[in-house]
C-alpha positions in Angstrom: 0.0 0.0 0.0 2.8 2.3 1.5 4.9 1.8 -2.3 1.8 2.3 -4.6 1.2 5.7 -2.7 4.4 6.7 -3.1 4.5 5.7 -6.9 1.0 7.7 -7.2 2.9 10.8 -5.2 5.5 10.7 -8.5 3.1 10.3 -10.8 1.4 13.3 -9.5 4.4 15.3 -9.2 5.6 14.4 -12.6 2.3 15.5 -14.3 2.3 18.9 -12.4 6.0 19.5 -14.1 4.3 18.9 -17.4 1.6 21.0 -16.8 3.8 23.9 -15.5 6.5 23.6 -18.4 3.1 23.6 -20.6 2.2 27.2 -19.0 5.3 28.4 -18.6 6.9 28.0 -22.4 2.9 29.7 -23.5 3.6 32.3 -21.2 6.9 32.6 -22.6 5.8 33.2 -26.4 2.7 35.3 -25.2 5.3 37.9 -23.7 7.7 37.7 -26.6 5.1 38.3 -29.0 3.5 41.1 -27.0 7.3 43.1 -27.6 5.6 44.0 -30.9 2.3 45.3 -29.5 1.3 48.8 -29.6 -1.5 51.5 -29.4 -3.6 50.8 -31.6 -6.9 52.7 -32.8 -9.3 52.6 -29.4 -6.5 52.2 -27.0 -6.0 55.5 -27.9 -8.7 57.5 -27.1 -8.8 55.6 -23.7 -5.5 56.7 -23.4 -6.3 59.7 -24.2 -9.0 59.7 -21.2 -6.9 58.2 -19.1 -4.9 61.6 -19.0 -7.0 63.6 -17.5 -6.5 62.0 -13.9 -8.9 59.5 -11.7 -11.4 62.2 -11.1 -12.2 61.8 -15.0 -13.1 58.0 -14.6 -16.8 58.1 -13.1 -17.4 60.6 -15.9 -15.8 58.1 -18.5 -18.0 54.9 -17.0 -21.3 56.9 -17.5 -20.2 57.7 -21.4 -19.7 53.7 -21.9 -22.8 53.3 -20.2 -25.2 55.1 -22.2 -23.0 54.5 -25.3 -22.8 50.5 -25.3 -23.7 49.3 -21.6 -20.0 48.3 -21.0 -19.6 50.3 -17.4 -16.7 48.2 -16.0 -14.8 47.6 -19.4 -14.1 50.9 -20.1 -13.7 51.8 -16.8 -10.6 49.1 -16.8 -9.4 49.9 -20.3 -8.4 53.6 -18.8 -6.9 52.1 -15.7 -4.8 49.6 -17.4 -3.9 51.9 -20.8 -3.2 54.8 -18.7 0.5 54.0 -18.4 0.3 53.4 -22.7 1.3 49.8 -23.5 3.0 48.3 -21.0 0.4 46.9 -18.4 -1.5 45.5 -21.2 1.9 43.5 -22.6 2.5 41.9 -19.1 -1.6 41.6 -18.4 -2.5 39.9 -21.1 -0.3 37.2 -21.6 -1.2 36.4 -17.6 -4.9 36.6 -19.0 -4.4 34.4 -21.9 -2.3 31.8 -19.5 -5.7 31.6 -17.5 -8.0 31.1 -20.1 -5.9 27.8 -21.2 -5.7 26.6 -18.1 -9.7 27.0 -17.6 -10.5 25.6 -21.1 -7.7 22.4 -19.9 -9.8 21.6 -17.1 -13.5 22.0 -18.9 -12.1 19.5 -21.1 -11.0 17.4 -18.5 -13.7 17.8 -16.2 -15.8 14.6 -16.1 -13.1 11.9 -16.2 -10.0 13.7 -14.7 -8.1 11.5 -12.8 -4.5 11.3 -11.2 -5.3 6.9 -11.7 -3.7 6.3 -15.1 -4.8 2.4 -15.1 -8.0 3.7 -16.1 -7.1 5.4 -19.0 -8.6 8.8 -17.7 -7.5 12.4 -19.5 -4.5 13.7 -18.3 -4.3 17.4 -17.8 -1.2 18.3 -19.0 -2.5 16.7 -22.6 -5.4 19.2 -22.5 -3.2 22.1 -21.4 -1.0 21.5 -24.9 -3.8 21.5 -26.4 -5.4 24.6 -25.8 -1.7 25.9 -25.7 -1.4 24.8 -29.2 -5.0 26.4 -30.1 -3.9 29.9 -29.4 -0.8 29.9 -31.0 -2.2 28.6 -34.2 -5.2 31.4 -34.3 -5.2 32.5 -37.8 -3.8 36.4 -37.9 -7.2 37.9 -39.2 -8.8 36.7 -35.9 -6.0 36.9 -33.7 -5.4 40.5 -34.6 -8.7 41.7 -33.8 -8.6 40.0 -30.4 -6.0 38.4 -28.9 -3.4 40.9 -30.0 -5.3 44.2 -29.5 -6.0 45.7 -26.2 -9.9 47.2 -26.9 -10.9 44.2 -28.5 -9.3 41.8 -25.5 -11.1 43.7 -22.9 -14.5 43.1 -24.8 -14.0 39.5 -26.2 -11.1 38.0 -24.0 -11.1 39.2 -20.9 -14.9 39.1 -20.7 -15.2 35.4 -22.3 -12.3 34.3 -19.5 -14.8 35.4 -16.5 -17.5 33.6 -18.3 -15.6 30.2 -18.5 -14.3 30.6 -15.0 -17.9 31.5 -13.7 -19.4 28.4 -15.7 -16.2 26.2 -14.6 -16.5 27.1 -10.7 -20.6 27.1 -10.7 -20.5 23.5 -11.9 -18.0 22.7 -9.1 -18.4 24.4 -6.6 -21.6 25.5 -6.0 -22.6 22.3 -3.9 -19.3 22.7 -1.4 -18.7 26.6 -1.6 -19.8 28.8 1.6 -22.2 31.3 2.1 -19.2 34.0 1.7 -17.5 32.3 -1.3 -21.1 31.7 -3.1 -21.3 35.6 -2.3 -18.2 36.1 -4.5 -19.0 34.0 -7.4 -22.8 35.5 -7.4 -20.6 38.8 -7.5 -18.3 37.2 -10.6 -21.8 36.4 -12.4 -22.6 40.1 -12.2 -19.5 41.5 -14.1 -20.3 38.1 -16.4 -23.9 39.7 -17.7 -23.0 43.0 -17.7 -19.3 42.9 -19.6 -20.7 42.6 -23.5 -24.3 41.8 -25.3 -22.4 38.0 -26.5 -20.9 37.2 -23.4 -23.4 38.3 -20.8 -26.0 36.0 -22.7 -23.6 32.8 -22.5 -23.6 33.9 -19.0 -27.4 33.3 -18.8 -27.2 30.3 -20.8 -24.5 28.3 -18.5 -26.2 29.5 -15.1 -29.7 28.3 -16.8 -28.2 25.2 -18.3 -25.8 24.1 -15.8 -28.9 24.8 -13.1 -31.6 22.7 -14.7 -28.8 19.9 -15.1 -27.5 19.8 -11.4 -30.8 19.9 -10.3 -33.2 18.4 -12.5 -31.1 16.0 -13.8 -28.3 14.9 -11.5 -30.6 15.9 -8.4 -27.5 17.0 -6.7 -28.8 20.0 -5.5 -31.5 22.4 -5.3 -32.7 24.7 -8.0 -33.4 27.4 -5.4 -29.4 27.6 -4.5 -29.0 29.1 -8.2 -31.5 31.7 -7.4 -28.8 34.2 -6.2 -27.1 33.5 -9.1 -30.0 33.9 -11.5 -30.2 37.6 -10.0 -27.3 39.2 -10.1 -26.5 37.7 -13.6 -29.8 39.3 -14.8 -29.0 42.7 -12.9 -25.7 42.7 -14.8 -27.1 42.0 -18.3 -29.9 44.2 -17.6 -26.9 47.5 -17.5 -25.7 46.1 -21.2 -29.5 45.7 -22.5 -30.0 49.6 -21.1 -26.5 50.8 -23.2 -27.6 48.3 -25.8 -31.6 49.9 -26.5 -30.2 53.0 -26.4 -27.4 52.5 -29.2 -30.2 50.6 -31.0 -32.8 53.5 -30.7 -30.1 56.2 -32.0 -28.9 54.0 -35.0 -32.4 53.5 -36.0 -32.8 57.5 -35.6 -29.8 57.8 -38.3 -31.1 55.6 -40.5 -29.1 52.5 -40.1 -32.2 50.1 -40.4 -30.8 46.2 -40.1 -30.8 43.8 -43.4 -31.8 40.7 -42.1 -30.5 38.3 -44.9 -26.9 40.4 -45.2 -26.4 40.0 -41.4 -27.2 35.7 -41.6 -25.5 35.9 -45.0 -22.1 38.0 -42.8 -22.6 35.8 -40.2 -22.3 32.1 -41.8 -19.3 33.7 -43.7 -17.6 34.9 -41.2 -18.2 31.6 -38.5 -18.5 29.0 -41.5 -17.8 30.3 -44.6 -14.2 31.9 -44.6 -10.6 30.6 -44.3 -10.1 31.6 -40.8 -12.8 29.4 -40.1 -12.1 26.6 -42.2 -9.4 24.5 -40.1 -11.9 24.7 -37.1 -15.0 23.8 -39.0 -13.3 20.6 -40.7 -11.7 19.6 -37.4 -15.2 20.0 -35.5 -17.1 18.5 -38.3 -13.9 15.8 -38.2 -14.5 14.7 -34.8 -18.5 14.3 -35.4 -18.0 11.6 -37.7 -15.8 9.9 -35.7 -17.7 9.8 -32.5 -21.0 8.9 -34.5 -18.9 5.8 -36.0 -18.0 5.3 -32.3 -21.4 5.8 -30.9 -23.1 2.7 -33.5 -20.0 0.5 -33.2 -20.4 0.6 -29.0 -24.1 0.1 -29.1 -25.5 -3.4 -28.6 -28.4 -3.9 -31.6 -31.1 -6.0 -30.2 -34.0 -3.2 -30.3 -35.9 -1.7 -33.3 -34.7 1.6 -31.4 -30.9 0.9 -31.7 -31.2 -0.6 -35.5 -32.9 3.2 -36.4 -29.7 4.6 -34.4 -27.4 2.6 -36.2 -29.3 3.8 -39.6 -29.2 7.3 -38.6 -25.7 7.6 -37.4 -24.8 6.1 -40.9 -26.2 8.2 -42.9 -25.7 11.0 -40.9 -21.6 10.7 -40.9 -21.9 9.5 -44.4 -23.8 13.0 -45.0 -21.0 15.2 -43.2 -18.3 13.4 -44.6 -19.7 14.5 -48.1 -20.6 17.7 -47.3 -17.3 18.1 -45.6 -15.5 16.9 -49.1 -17.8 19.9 -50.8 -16.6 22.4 -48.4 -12.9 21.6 -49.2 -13.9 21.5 -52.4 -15.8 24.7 -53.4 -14.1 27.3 -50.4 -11.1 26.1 -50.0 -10.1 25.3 -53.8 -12.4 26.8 -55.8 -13.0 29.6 -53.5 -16.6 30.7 -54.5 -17.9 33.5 -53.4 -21.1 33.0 -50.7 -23.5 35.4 -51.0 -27.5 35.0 -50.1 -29.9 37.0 -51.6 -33.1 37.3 -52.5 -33.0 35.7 -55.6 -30.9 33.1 -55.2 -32.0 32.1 -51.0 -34.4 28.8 -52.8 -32.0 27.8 -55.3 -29.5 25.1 -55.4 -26.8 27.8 -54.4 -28.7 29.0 -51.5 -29.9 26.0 -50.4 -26.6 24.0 -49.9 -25.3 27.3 -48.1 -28.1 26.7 -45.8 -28.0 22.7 -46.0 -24.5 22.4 -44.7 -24.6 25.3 -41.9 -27.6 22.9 -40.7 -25.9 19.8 -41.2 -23.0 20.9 -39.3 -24.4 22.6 -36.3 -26.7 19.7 -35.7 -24.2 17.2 -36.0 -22.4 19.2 -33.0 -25.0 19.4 -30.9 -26.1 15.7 -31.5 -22.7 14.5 -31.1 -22.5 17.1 -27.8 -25.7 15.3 -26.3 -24.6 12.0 -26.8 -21.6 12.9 -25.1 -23.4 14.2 -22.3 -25.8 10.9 -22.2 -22.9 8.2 -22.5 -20.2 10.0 -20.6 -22.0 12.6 -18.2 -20.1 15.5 -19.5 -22.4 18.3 -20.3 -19.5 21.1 -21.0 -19.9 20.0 -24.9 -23.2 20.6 -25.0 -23.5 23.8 -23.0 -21.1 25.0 -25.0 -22.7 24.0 -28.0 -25.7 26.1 -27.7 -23.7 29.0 -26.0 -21.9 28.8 -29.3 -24.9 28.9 -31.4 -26.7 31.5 -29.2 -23.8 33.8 -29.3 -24.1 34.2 -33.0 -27.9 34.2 -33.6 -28.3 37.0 -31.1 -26.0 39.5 -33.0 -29.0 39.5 -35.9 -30.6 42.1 -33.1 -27.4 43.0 -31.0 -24.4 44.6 -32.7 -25.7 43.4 -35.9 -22.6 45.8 -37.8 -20.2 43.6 -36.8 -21.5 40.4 -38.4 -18.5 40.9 -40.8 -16.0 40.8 -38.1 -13.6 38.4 -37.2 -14.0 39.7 -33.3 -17.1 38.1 -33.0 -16.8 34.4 -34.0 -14.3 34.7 -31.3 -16.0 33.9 -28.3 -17.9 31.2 -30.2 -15.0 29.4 -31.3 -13.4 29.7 -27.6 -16.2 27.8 -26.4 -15.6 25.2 -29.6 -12.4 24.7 -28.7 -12.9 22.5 -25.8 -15.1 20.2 -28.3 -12.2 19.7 -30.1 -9.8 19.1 -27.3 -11.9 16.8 -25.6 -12.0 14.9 -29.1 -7.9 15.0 -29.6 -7.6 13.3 -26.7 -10.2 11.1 -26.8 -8.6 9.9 -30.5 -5.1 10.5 -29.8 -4.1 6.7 -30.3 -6.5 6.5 -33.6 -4.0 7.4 -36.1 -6.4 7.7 -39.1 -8.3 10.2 -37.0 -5.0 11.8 -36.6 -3.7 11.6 -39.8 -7.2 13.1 -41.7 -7.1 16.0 -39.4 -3.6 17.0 -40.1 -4.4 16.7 -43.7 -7.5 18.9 -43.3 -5.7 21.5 -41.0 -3.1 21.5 -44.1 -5.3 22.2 -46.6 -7.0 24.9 -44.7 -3.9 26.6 -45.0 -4.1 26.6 -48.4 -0.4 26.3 -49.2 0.0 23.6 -52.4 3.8 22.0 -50.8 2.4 21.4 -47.3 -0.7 20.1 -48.5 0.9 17.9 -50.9 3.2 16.5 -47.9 0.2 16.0 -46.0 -1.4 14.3 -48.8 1.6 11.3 -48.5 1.1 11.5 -44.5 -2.4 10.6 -45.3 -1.7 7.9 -48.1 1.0 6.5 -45.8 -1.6 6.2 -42.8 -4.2 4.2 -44.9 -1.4 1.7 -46.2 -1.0 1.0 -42.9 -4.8 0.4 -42.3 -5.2 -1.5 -45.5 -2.1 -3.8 -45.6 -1.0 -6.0 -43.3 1.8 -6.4 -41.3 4.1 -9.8 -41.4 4.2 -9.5 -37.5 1.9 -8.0 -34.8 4.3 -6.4 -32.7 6.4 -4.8 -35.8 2.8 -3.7 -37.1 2.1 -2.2 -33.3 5.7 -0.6 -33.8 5.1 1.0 -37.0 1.7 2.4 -36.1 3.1 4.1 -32.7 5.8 5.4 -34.7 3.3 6.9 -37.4 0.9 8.2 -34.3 3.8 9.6 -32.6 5.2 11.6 -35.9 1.7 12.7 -36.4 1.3 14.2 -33.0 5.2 16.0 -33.5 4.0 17.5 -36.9 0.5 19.0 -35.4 2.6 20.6 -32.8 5.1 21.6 -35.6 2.2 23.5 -37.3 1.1 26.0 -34.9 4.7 26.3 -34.0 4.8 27.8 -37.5 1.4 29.9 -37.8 3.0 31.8 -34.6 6.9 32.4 -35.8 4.9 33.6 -39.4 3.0 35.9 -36.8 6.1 37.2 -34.3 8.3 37.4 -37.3 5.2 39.7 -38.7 4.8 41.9 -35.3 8.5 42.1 -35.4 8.7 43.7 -38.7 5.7 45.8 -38.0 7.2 47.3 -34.7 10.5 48.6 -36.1 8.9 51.9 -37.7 6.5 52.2 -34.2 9.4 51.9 -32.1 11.3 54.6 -34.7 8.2 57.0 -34.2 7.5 56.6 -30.2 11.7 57.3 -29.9 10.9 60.2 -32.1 8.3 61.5 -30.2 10.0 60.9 -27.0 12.6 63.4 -28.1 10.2 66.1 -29.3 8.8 66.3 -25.7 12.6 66.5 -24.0 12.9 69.7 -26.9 9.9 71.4 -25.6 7.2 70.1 -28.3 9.4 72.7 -30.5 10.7 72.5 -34.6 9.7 69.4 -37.1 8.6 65.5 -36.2 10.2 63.6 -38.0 8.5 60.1 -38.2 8.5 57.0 -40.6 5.8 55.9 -42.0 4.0 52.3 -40.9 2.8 50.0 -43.8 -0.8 49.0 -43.3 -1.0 45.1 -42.5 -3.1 42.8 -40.5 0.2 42.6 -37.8 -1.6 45.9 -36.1 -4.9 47.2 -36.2 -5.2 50.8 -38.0 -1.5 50.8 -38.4 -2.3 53.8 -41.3 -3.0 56.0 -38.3 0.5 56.7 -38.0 0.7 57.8 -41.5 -1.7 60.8 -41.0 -1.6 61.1 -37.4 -5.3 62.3 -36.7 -5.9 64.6 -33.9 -6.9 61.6 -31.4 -3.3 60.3 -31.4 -1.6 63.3 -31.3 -3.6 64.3 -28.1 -2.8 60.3 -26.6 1.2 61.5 -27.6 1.0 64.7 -26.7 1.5 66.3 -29.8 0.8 69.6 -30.2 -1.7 70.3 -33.1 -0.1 72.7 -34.9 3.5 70.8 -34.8 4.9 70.0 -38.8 5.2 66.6 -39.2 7.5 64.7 -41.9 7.9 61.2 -42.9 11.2 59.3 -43.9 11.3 56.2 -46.1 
């Protein structure tokens, strides 16, 4: 007894090295990255703000009020931009560190186990995972979001509270005391009343997980979420008031909401575009794959399971297809999508629509399954979350359906769908092997996707021939599984050296200019500034603003309006 405790005491210790390396090396690139982070458009007005002293700040939080309903997020953009860029590049990194470790343990949550005889998840595994996740965000999301302080305070920061409110009401709410159930009550506030997106995911995981504990599990009472149900509401009730009244005053200028160009924006931009694509063929990857696993698990001695076993086929036979035409017709052919009036009933229109539905209600199928067979609900929570965070932006923010920035939050709550499905399938090496060929060809880059395409070849020779001996044919296919693992964790690797190298490039002129104006202010604000001009890319945001230096920035820099400015080459 004495030497299996001490063996399990290793084990332990040895996983908790993992997991920190795993943190700390994330941590690591966050803060080399964020070197090459700046100012960018919003951050500087609330730098601006943030100038005119603490006694400005109740003033400020009353504008974001009746402007958007975001009190507390611009109230903490002016606290943390105050001193420019340099909180932010030490803050956010810490913030993105958290949100990995949260979505780690949501994807770990029902089977988590230090007892590796029974095969359960092992943190450190999920932790890479949603490590890996971040760093191979594709640029035209990750720019607008991770990388950019305005747009982390309302889509990362906000989304991290959610995740750690849903993570600890799950857990906690039956063992917590009166003062710490106080607290997280008090962390479901700022939830509903951060953004329109999150505060309604909010709702949805204190309904859902509330109905589930209690209706379903019967491990405690529905009146213990009551608290919870209150503040939540109180919070998103401050966002609906900033919400109706940006509504009201776009509808007074005019701006009158297309319903078909905002779906039409939407499925684009969450289904429909490359920064999607590696995402939506690894989601719709992992459905077929647990549908296969779902009919070959099921014992068929019931009319009931023979209409399962009917259904699952033809549905994963239906999403592998439609997955084929997806590849196909976006990522090859790259046809436009467009919905319109005339064309919403034809065949164009239709397998737009056909495949959005196909592929959503695969996820949440496959996500209640889960929840039935396993008793992990996270997928399915999620799932809706997910959906509902989207559908609500046809009345909510409905000019941004466009926008990268607001997929995001959606596809942080997919994520942990697809981590829980790597490591449920990390041995299968055809699953493996088809989802590195997909994640290639999503990058669209002919070389890799040819390599991929012998990976893939090689993979099915192994499932298709066989082997002289059974342990040279186990050999060979843990070698194959173990070089396909190395070369996923080789590709985000390279999506985030493309991106540093890209930030790097981008700061040299931005760290020319803020030297610049640095010595302009220790010459008195007097004679020419002399800056260099910033190439417009997507490794910024508004990086042209330095090229015509509009009145905003030169109050944030101190600049004195009337001061000649010049621009080298």
């Amino acid at each position: 007894m004495l030497k299996n405790t001490f063996a399990k005491m290793r084990h332990t210790s040895k996983l908790t090295m993992r997991e920190g390396l795993i943190l700390v090396l994330f941590l690591l690139a966050m803060l080399w990255i964020h070197r090459y982070i700046f100012l960018y458009a919003d951050d500087l007005y609330y730098n601006r703000d943030a100038q005119y002293g603490l006694s400005y700040l109740p003033e400020a939080i009353l504008d974001e009020l009746n402007m958007n309903g975001r009190a507390w997020i611009g109230g903490a953009m002016i606290l943390i931009l105050k001193p420019q860029i340099e909180l932010f590049r030490l803050l956010n990194p810490l913030i993105l560190m958290l949100v990995v470790y949260i979505l780690a343990k949501m994807a770990t949550l029902s089977e988590y186990s230090w007892d590796v005889k029974k095969g359960n998840p092992s943190l450190w595994i999920a932790l890479l995972c949603s490590s890996l996740f971040f760093l191979f965000l594709p640029l035209r999301i990750a720019h607008t979001t991770i990388y950019y302080a305005a747009c982390a305070f309302n889509y990362l920061y906000p989304m991290a509270l959610a995740l750690l409110y849903a993570y600890l009401l799950y857990t906690r709410i039956s063992s917590y005391s009166k003062r710490k159930k106080g607290w997280l009550a008090l962390l479901g506030f700022f939830v509903g009343s951060s953004t329109q997106q999150v505060g309604m995911i909010g709702i949805g995981y204190t309904v859902m997980i509330s109905i589930y504990l209690s209706l379903f599990r019967k491990k405690t009472s529905l009146r213990l979420f009551l608290p919870f149900y209150g503040t939540i509401f109180l919070g998103y009730g401050i966002v609906t008031y900033g919400s109706l009244r940006r509504l009201f005053w776009e509808r007074t200028a005019g701006n009158d909401v297309v319903l078909l160009e905002v779906i039409t924006e939407l499925l684009k931009t969450n289904l429909y575009s490359s920064p999607a694509a590696p995402f939506v063929l690894f989601i719709g990857l992992s459905c077929i794959f647990w549908l296969v696993t779902f009919s070959t698990q099921t014992t068929y001695r019931k009319p009931i399971h023979n209409f399962k076993l009917v259904f699952h086929g033809f549905l994963s036979i239906g999403l592998s297809l439609a997955l084929m035409g997806y590849i196909y017709f976006l990522l090859y052919k790259e046809v436009p999508i467009e919905l319109t009036q005339e064309n919403l009933f034809s065949f164009y229109g239709l397998s737009i629509l056909g495949f959005a539905f196909l592929y959503l209600f695969s996820l949440v199928y496959t996500s209640a399954i889960l929840l039935v067979k396993k008793n992990y609900p996270f997928l399915l929570f999620n799932s809706i979350n997910a959906i509902g965070a989207q559908i609500m932006l046809v009345v909510v923010d409905s000019r941004f359906a466009a926008a990268y920035k607001i997929m995001f939050p959606s596809l942080l709550l997919l994520s942990i769908f697809i981590i829980y499905s790597v490591f449920a399938f990390r041995k299968n090496t055809l699953y493996l092997s088809l989802a590195f060929f997909m994640v290639i060809l999503s990058l669209q880059e002919r070389s890799l996707a040819l390599a991929a395409g012998v990976i893939l070849l090689l993979t099915l020779g192994h499932y298709l021939f066989t082997w002289s001996q059974i342990g040279e044919s186990e050999r060979k296919g843990k070698f194959l599984r173990y070089s396909l693992v190395a070369l996923f964790c080789l590709i985000p690797l390279m999506v985030f050296a493309v991106t540093l190298h890209g930030y790097y490039l981008a700061s040299i002129p931005q760290n020319y200019n803020l030297r610049a104006i640095k010595q302009y202010h220790n010459l008195g604000k007097e004679g020419d500034l002399l800056l260099k001009k910033v190439p417009p890319s997507y490794y910024g945001y508004n990086l042209g603003n330095w090229n015509s230096m509009p009145y905003f920035m030169k109050q944030c820099y101190g600049i004195k309006e009337n001061t000649p400015i010049k621009y080298i080459n």
